[in-house]
N, C-alpha and C positions, 0 to 999 in steps of 0.2 A: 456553485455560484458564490461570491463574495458577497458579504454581508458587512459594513462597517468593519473589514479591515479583517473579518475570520471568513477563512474559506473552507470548504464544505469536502475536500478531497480525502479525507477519514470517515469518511461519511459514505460515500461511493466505495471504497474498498472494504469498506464493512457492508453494505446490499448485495456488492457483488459478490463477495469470498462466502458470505450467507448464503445467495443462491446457486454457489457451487457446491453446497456440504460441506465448505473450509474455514468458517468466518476466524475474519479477524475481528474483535471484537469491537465494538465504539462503548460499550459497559458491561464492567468485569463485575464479579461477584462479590459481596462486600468483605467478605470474609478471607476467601484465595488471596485476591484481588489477580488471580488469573485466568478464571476460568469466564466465558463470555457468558452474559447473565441475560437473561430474556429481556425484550423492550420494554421499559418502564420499571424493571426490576434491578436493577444495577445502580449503584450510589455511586461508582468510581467511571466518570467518565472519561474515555481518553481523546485527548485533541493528537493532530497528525505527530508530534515531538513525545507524545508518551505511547503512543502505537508502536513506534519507533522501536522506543523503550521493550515496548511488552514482547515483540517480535524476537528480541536478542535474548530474553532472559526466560519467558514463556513458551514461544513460539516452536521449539523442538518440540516440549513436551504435545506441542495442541497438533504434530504432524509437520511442520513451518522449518524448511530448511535452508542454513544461507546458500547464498548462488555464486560462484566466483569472481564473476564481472560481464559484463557486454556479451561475449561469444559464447559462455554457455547459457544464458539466459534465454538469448535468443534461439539456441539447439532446445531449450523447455517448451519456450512456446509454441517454437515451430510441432511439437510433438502432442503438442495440445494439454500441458501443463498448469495448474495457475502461476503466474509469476508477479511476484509483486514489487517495485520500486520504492524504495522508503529514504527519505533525507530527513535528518536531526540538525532542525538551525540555533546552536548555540544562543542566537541574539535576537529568536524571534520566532516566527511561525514555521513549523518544518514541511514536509511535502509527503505526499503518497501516491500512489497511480498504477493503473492495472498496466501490464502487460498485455503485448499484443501482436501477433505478426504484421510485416511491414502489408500494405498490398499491392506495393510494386518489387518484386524483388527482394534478396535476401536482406535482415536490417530487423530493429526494434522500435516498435512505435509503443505509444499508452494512450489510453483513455484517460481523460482523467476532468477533476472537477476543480477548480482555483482561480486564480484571478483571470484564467483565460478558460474556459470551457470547451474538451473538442474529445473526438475519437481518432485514435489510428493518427498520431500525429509522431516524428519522431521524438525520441526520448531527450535530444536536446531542445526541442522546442519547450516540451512538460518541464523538465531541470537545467535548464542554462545548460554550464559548467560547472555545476555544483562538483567539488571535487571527491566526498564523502559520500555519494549513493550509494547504497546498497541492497541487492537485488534477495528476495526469498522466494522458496516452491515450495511446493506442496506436491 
């Protein structure tokens, strides 16, 4: 959900990837500052643009592989992979969102949480034309 202009969708990939055995973190360890640090024990919190961050620089070592674009993302999920969508907005708030089979037919949908809230929606609804997405597995 949105709150005075921060939206919550770093927040959802982090419950989520948590309850898959993959987290992405929402707080890193003070000391790494990469390794995901138990609730309430983390001083480095990350908003959706440093998840981002953490995913590119972190993310191999935590298991977190990039994804090439649209068509294998979606041969991931369809395979029952986690797949994650990650956008870094230069001039502002960036985006995140789970991955998901379409459930009409072949295609990419996300769940996700931000200024619109929904599941199974496609992936341009969640990210416009953001031209910068990029997709990670696990």
């Amino acid at each position: 959900a949105a709150v005075k202009g921060n939206t919550k969708c770093n927040i959802v990939v982090w419950d989520a990837t948590r309850a898959l055995g993959c987290e992405i973190p929402h707080w890193v360890d003070p000391e790494t500052r990469s390794k995901p640090a138990p609730v309430g024990h983390g001083n480095a919190e990350l908003d959706a643009n440093a998840v981002s961050a953490w995913l590119a620089v972190h993310g191999p070592d935590h298991g977190w592989q990039p994804v090439t674009g649209d068509a294998e993302a979606i041969l991931l999920v369809e395979q029952g992979l986690p797949v994650v969508a990650a956008w870094i907005n230069p001039n502002g708030i960036g985006h995140e969102a789970i991955c998901v089979p379409a459930f009409n037919g072949p295609g990419l949908c996300v769940t996700q949480a931000g200024v619109r809230n929904f599941e199974n929606l496609g992936i341009r609804v969640g990210f416009g034309a953001y031209p910068y997405k990029l997709y990670w597995h696990r």
